[in-house]
DSSP file (Angstrom, degrees, kcal/mol; ACC not computed):
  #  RESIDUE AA STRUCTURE BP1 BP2  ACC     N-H-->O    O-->H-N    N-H-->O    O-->H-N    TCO  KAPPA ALPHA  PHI   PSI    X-CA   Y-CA   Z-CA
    1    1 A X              0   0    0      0, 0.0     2,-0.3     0, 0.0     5,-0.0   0.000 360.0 360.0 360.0 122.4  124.5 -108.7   86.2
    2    2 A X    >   -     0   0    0      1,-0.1     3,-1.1     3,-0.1     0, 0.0  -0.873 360.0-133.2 -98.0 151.9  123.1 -107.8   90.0
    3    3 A X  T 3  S+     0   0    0     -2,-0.3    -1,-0.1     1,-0.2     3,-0.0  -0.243 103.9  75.6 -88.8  33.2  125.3 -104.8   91.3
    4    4 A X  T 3  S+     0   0    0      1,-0.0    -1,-0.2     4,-0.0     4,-0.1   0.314  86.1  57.5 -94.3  13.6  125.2 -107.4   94.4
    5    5 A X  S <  S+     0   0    0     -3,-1.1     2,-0.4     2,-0.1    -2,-0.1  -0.307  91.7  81.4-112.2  35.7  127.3 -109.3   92.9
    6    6 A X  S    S-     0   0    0     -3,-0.0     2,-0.1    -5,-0.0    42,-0.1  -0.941  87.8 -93.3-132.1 157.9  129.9 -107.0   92.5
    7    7 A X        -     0   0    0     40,-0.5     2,-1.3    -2,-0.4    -2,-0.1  -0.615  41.3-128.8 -71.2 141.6  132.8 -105.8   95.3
    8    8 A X        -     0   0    0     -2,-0.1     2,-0.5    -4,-0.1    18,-0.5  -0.689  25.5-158.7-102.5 127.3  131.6 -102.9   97.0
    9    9 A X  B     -A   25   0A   0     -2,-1.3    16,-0.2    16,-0.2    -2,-0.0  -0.852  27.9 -95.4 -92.4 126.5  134.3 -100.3   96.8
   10   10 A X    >   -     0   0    0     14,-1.2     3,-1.9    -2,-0.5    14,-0.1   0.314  44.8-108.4 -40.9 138.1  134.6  -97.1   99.3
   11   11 A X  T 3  S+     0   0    0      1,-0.3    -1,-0.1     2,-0.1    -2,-0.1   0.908 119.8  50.7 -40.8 -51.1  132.9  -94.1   97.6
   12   12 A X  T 3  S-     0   0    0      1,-0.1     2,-2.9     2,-0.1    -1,-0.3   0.513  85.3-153.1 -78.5  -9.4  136.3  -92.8   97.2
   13   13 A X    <   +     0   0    0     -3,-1.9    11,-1.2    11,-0.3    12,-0.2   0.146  65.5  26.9  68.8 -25.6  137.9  -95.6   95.7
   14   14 A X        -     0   0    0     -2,-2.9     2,-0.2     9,-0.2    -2,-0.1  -0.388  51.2-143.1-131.9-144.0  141.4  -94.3   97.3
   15   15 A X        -     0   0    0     -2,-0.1     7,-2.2    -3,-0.1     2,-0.6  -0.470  25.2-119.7-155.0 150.7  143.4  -92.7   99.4
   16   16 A X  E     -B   21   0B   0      5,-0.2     2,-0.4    -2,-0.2     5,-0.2  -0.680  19.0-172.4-111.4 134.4  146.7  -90.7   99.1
   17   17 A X  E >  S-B   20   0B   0      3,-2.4     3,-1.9    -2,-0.6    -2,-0.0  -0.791  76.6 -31.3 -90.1 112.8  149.7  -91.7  100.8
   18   18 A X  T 3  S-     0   0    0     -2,-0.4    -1,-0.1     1,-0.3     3,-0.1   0.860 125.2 -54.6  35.6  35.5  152.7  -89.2  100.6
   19   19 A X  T 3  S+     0   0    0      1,-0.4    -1,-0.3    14,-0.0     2,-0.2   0.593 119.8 109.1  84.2   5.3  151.1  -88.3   97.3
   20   20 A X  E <  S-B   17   0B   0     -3,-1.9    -3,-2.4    -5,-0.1     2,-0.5  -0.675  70.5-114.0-135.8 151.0  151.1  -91.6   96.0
   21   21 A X  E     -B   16   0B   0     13,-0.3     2,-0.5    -2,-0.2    13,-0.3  -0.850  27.9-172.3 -94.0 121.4  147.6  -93.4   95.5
   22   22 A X        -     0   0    0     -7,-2.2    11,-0.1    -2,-0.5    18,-0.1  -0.876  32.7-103.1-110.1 120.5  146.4  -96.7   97.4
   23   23 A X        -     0   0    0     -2,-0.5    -9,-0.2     9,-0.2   -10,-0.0   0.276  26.3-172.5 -18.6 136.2  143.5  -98.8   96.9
   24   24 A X        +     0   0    0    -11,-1.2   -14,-1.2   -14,-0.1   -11,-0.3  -0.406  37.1 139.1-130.6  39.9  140.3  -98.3   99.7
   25   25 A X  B     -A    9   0A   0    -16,-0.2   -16,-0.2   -12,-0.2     3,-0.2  -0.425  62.9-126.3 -75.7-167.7  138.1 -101.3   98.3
   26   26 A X  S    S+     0   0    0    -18,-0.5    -1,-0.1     1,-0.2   -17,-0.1   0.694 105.6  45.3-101.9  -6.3  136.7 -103.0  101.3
   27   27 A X  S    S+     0   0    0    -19,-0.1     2,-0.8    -3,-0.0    -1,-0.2   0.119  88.9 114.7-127.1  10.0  138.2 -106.5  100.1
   28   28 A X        +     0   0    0     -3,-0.2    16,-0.0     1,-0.1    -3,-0.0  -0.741  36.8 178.2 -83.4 125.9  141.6 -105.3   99.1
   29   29 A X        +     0   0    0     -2,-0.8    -1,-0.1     2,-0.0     2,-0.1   0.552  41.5 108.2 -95.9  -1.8  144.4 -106.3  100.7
   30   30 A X        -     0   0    0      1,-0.1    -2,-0.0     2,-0.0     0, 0.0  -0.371  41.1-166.4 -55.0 128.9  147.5 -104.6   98.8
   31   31 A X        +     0   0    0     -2,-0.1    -1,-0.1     2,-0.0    -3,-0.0   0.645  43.2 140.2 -95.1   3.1  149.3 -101.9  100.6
   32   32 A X        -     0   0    0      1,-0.1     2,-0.2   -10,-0.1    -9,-0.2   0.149  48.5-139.6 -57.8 144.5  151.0 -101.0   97.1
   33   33 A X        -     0   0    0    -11,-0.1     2,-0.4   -17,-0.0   -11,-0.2  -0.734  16.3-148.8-104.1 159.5  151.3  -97.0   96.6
   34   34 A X        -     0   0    0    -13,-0.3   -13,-0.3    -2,-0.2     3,-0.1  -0.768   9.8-147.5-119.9 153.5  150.5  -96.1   92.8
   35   35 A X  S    S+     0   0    0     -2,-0.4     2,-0.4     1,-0.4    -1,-0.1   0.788  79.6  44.6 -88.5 -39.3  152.2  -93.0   91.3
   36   36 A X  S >> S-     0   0    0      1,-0.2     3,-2.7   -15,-0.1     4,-0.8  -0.971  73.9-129.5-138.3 157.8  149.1  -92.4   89.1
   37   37 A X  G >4 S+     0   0    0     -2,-0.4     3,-2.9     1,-0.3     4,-0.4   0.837 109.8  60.5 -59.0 -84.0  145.7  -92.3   89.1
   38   38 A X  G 34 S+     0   0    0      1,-0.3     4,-0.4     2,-0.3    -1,-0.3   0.263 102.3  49.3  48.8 -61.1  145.9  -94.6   86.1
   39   39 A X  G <> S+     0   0    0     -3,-2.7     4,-0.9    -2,-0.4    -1,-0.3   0.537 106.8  55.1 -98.9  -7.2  147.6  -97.4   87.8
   40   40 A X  H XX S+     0   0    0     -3,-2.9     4,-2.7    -4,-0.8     3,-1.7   0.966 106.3  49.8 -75.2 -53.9  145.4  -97.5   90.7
   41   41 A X  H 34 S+     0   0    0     -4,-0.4    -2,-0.2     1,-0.3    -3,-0.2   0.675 106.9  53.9 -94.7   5.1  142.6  -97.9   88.7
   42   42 A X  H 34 S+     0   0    0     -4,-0.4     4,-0.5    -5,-0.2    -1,-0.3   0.820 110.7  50.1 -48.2 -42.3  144.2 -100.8   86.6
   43   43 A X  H X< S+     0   0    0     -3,-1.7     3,-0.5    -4,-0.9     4,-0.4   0.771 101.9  57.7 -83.5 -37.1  144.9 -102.6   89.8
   44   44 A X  T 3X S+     0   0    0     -4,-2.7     4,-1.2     1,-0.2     5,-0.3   0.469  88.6  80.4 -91.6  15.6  141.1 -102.0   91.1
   45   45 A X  H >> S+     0   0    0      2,-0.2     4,-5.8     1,-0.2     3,-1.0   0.974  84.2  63.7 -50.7 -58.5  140.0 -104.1   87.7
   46   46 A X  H <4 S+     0   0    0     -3,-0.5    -2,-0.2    -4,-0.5    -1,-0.2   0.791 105.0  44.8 -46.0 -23.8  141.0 -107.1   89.9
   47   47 A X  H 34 S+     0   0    0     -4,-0.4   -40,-0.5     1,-0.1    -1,-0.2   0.929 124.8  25.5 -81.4 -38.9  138.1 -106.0   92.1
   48   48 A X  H << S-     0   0    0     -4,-1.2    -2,-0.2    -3,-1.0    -3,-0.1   0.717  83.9-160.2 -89.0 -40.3  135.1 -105.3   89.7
   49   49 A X     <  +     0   0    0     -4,-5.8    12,-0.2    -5,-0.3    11,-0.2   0.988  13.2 179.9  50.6  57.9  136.4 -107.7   86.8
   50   50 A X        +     0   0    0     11,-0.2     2,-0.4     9,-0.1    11,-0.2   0.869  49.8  91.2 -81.4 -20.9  134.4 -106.0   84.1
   51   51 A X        -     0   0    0      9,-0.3     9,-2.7    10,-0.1     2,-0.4  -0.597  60.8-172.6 -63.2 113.2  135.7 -108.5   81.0
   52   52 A X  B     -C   59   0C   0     -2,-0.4     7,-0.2     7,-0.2     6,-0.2  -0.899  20.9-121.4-119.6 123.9  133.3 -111.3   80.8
   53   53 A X        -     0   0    0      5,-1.9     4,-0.4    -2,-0.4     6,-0.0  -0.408  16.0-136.5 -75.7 159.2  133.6 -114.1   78.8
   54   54 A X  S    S+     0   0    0      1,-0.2    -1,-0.1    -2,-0.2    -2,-0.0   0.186 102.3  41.8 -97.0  33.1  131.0 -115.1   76.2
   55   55 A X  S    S+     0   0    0      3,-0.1    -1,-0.2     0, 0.0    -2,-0.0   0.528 131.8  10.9-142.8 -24.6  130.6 -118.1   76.5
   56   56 A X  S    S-     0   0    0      2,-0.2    -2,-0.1     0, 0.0     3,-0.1   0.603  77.5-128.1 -92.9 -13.2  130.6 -118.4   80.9
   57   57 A X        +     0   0    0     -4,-0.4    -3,-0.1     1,-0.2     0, 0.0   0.042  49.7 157.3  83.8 -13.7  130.4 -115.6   82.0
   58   58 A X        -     0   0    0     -6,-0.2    -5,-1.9     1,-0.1     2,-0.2  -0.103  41.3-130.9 -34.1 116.2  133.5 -115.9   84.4
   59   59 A X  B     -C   52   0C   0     -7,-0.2    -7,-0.2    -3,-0.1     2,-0.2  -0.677  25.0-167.0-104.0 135.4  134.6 -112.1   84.9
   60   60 A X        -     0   0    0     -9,-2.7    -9,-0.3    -2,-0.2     3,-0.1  -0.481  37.0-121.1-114.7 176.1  138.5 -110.8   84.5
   61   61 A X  S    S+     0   0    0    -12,-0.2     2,-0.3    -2,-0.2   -11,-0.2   0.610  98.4  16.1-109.5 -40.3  140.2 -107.9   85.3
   62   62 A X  S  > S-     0   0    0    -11,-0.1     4,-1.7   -12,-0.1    -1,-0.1  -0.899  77.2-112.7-127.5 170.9  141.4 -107.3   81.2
   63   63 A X  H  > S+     0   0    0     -2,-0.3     4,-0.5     1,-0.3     5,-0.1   0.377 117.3  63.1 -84.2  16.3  140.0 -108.7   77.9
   64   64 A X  H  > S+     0   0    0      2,-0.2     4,-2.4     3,-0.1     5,-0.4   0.782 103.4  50.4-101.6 -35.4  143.6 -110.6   77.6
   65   65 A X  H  4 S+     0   0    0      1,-0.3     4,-0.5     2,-0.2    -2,-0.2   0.828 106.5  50.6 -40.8 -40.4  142.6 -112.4   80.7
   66   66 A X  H  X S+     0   0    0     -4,-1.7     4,-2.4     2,-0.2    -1,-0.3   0.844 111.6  47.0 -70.9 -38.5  139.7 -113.2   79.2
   67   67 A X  H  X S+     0   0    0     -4,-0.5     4,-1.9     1,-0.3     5,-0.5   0.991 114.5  50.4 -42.6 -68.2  141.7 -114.6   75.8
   68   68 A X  H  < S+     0   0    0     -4,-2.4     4,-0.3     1,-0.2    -1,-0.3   0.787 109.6  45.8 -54.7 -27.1  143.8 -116.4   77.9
   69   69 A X  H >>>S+     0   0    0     -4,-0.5     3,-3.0    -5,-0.4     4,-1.9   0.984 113.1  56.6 -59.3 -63.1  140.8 -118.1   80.1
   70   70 A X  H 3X5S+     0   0    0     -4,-2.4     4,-1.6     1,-0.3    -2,-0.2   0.730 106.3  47.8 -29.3 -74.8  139.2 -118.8   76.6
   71   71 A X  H 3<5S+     0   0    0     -4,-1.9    -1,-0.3     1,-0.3    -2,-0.2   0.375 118.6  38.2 -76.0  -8.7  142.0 -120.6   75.5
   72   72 A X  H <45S+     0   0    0     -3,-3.0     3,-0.3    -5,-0.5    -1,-0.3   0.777 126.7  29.9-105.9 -62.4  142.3 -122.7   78.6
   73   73 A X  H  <5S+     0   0    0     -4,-1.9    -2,-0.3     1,-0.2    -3,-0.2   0.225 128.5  26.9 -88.7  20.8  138.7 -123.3   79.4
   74   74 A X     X< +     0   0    0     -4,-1.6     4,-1.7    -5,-0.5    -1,-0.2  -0.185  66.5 170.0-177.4  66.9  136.9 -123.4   76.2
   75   75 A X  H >> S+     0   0    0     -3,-0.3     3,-1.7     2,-0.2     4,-1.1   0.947  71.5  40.3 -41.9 -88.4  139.2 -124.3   73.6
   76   76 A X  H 3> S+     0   0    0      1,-0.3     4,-2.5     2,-0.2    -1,-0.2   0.779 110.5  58.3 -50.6 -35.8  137.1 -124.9   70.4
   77   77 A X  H 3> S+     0   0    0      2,-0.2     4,-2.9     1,-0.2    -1,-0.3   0.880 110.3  47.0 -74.8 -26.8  134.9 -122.1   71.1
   78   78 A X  H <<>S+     0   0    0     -3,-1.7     5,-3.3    -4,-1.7    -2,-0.2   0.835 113.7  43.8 -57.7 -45.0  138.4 -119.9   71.0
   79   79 A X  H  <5S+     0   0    0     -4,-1.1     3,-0.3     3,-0.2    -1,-0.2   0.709 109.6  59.5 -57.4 -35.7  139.6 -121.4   68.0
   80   80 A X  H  <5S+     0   0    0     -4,-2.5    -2,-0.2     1,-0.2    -3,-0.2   0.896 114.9  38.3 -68.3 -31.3  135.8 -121.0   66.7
   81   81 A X  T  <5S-     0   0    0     -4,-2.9    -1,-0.2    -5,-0.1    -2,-0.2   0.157 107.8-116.5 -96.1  15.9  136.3 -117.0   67.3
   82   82 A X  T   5 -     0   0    0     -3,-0.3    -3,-0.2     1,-0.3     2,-0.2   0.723  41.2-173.4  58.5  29.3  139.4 -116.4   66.4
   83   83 A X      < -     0   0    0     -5,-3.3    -1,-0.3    -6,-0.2     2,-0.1  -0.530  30.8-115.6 -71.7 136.0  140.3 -115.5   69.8
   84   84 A X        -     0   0    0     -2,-0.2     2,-0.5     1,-0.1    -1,-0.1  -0.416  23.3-117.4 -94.9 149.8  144.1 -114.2   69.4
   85   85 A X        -     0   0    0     -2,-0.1     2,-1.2   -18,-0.1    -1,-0.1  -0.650  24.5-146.8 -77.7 115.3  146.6 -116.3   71.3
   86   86 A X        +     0   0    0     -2,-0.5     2,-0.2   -22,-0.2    15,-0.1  -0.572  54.5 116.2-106.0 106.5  148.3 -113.6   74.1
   87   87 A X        -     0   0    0     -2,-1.2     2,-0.3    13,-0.1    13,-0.2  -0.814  52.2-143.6-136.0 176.9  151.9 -115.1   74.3
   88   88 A X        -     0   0    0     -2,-0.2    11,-2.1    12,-0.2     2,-0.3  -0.951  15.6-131.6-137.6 142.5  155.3 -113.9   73.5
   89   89 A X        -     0   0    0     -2,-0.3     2,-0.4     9,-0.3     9,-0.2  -0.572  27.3-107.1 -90.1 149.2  158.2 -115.9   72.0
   90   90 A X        -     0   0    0     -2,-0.3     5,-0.1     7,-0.1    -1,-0.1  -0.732  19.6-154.8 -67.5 122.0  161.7 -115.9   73.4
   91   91 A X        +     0   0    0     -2,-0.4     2,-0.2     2,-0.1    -1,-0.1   0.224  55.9 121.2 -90.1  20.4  163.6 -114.1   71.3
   92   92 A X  S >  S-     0   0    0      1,-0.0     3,-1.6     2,-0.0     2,-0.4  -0.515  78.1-103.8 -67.5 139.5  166.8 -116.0   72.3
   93   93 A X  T 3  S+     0   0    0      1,-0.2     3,-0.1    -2,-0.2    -2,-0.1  -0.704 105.7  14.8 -86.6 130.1  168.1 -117.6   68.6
   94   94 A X  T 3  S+     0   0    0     -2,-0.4     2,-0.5     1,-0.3    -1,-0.2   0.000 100.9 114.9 114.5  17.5  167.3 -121.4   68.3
   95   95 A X    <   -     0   0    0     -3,-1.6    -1,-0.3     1,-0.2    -5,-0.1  -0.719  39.5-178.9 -90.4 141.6  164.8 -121.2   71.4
   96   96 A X        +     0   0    0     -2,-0.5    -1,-0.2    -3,-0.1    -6,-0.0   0.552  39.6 134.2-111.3  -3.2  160.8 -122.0   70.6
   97   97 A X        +     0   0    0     -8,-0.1     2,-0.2     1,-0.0    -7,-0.1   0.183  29.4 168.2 -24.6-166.4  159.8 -121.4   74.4
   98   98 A X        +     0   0    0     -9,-0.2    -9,-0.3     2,-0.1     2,-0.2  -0.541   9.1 118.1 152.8 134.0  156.8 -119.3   74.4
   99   99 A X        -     0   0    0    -11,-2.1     2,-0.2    -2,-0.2   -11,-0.1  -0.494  66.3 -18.8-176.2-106.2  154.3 -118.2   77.1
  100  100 A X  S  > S-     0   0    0    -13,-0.2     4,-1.4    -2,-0.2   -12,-0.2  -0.613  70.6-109.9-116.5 151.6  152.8 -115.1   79.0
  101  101 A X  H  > S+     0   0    0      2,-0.2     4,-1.7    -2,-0.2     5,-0.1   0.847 116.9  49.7 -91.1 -29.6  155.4 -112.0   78.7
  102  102 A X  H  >>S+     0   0    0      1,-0.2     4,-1.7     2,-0.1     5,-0.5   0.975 112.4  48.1 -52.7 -59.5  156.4 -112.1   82.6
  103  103 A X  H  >5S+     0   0    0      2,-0.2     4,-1.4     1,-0.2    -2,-0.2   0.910 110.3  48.0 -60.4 -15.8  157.1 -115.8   82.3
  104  104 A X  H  X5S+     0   0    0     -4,-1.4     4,-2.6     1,-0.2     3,-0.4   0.982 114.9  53.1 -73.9 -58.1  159.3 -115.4   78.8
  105  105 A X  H  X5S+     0   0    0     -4,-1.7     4,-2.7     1,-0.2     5,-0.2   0.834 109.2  45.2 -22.3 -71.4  161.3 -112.4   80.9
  106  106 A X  H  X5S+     0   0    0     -4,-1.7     4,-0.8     1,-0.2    -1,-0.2   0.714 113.3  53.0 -87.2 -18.0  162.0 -114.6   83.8
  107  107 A X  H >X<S+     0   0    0     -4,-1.4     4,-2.8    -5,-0.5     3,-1.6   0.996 104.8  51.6 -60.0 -59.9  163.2 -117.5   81.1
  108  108 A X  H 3X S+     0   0    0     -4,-2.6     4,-1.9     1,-0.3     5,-0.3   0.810 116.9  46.3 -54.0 -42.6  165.6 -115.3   79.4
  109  109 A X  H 3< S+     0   0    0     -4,-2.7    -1,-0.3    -5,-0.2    -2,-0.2   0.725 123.8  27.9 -59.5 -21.6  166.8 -114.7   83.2
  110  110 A X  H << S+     0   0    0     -3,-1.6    -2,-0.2    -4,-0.8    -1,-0.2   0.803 132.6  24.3-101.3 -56.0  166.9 -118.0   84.3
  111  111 A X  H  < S+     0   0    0     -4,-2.8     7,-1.4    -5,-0.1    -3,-0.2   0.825 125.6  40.3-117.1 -30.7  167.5 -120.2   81.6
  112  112 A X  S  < S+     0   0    0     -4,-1.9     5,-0.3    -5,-0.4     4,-0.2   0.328  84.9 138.0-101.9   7.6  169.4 -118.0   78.8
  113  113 A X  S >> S-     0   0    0     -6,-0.3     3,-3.1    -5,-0.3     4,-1.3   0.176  73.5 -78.1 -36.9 146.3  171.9 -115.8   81.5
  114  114 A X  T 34 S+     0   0    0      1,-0.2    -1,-0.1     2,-0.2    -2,-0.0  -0.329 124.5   8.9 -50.5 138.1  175.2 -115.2   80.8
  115  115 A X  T 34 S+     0   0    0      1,-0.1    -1,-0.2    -3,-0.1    -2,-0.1   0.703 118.6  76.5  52.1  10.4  177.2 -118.6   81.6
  116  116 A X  T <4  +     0   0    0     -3,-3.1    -2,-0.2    -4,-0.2    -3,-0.2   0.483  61.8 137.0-120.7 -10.1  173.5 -120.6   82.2
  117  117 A X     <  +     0   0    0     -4,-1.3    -5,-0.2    -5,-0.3    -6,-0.1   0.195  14.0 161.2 -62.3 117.9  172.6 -120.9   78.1
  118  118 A X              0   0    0     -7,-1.4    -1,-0.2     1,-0.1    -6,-0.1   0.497 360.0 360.0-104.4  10.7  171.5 -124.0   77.8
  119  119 A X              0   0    0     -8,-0.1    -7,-0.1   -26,-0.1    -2,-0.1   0.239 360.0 360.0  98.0 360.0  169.7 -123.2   74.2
């Protein structure tokens, strides 16, 4: 890895808004305020991407990103490592949907609503 290959982020990494934190990388463009330090620095993963896959090198912001890459771009090798699937089932009863845990959330809204259940 060359550290020129990396984003360079402001010495300070933040700045506080009414108390509230917001990203100062130089390549961000969110104006989102954080409540905690915590969630800022979750959010400035996306910038550095330190979860690397092993088999491209292709850098994420978490190692589920990285699953989920595996499992898209490099199939056998995922199945060869016993890289865990990150999905969630709908837990509506006779539904098998499945997917990422925002998209099952926005099924349940969408597709299992009160007056919409289509099964």
């Amino acid at each position: 890895d060359d550290a020129s290959d990396k984003p360079e982020i402001a010495p300070r990494r933040f700045v506080v808004v009414d108390g509230r934190y917001q990203c100062a990388a130089r390549d961000c463009k969110s104006t989102k305020l954080y409540q905690h330090p915590g969630e800022l620095r979750k959010h400035q993963k996306n910038h550095t991407r330190p979860e690397k896959c092993g088999v491209c090198g292709v850098g994420r912001a978490e190692k589920k990103d990285v699953y989920r890459h595996m499992w898209r771009a490099h199939l056998l090798e995922a199945i060869e490592q016993n890289i865990p699937q990150v999905s969630t089932k709908c837990h509506f009863p006779g539904c098998t949907h499945k997917g990422r845990r925002d998209n099952v959330t926005r099924h349940l809204k969408t597709v299992h609503a009160p007056g919409r259940e289509k099964n």
